[in-house]
Phi, psi and omega in degrees: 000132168282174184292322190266329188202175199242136140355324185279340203262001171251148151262020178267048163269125173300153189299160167092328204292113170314164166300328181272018199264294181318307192254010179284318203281006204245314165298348199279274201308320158298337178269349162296292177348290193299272209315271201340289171288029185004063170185170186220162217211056179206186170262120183245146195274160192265133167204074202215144181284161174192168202238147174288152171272345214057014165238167171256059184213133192196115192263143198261138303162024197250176228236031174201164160311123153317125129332298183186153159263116127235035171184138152211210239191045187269143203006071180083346178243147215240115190279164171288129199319318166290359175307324216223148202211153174197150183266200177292341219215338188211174190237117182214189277211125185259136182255332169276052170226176165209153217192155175320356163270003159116282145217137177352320205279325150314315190252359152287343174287341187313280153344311168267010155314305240233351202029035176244154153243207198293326196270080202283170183316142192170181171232104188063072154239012176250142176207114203241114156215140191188220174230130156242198195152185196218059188302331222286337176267340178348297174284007162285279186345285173332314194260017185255315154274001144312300175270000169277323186283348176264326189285357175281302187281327161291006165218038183045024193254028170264045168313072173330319171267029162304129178254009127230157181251347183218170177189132188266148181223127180256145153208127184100203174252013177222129170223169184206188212212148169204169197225060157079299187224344153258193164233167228199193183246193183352269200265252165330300197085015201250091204291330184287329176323282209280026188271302200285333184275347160325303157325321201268350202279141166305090175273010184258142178295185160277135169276138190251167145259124181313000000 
C-alpha cells in the first residue's frame, strides 16, 4: 500500500505483475508526484531537534502543518502535556492549562521573572515529536496517482524496472514533457494529471524560528 492509494484501488495491471511489482511502481510514481510538487501530502512522523529562543512560543521549520504533538523535550526533560499546546506552524507554552507548578500562568510569570521563557535559550536543546504532513490535499494526490498509474499501464510503460515513467525539461519560460514515446505539458505531460499536480505544487515558504 502506498501513502495515497492501495494497490486494489487500481484495475489495469497487467497480468502476471506480483504484488511486490504493484507497490515498487506505486511508490516510484508518488514520490515523482511529491518532487514535481515539492510537498507531500499524509502524516509523517515528527521529530526534530531546534534551538531555544527564550520565548514561549517556537516555529517549527518544517515542510507541513503540524498534526499532533507528543511529546516535547527541553535539554532532555519532557515538559508535561498540559503544558504545551500547538497551531499548524508552532508549539507553545498553553496558559489555560495547568501543571505541577500549580498553573501555567505561574510559570509564565516565573519565566519572565527569570527573563526566560519556556523555551530557554540553547543549541538543539528543544526536541519536538509528534506527526505533520500537507492532509488537506490527500484526495488530490490520490486521484492524480490513480492516473498516472492507470495511463503507465495501459500503455505499457509500468516495467518495475524502469527507474522513471515520466520526465520533464525546462529551458527558459519553455518547458515540455515526455512518457518515453509521446510528448506532454508541464510535469506528465498527461493533461487530466497535471491539472491536479498542479493544485500540489508548493506554493508556501518554510517558517523559520525567530
Amino acid at each position: 500500500m502506498g501513502n495515497y492509494i492501495d494497490k486494489s484501488e487500481i484495475d489495469t495491471w497487467p497480468s502476471g505483475m506480483t504484488d511486490a511489482e504493484k507497490d515498487a511502481i506505486i511508490a516510484r510514481i508518488e514520490l515523482q508526484i511529491e518532487k514535481w510538487a515539492e510537498n507531500f501530502f499524509y502524516a509523517k512522523p515528527l521529530d526534530y531537534r531546534l534551538n531555544g529562543n527564550n520565548k514561549n512560543r517556537l516555529f517549527l521549520p518544517i515542510e507541513g502543518d503540524i498534526i499532533s504533538i507528543t511529546s516535547v523535550e527541553v535539554s532532555g526533560f519532557a515538559l508535561p502535556d498540559d503544558w504545551i499546546d500547538f497551531d499548524e506552524n508552532s508549539v507553545f507554552l498553553n496558559l489555560c492549562s495547568s501543571g505541577s507548578w500549580g498553573s501555567a500562568e505561574m510559570f509564565y510569570r516565573a519565566s519572565q521573572d527569570y527573563y526566560t521563557g519556556i523555551f530557554p535559550r540553547g543549541y538543539s536543546n528543544i526536541r519536538v515529536q509528534g506527526t505533520y504532513g500537507n492532509t488537506e490535499l490527500l484526495s488530490i494526490a490520490k486521484e492524480a496517482t490513480r492516473i498516472l498509474i492507470t495511463h503507465a499501464n495501459e500503455q505499457g510503460l509500468a516495467n518495475p524496472t524502469y527507474p522513471i515513467l515520466f520526465k520533464t525539461e525546462k529551458i527558459g519560460d519553455y518547458s515540455y514533457g515526455y512518457e518515453g514515446t509521446g510528448s506532454g505539458n508541464v510535469y506528465s505531460g498527461i493533461g487530466e494529471a497535471d491539472t491536479l499536480i498542479e493544485l500540489l505544487v508548493r506554493d508556501m515558504p518554510t517558517l523559520m524560528t525567530p
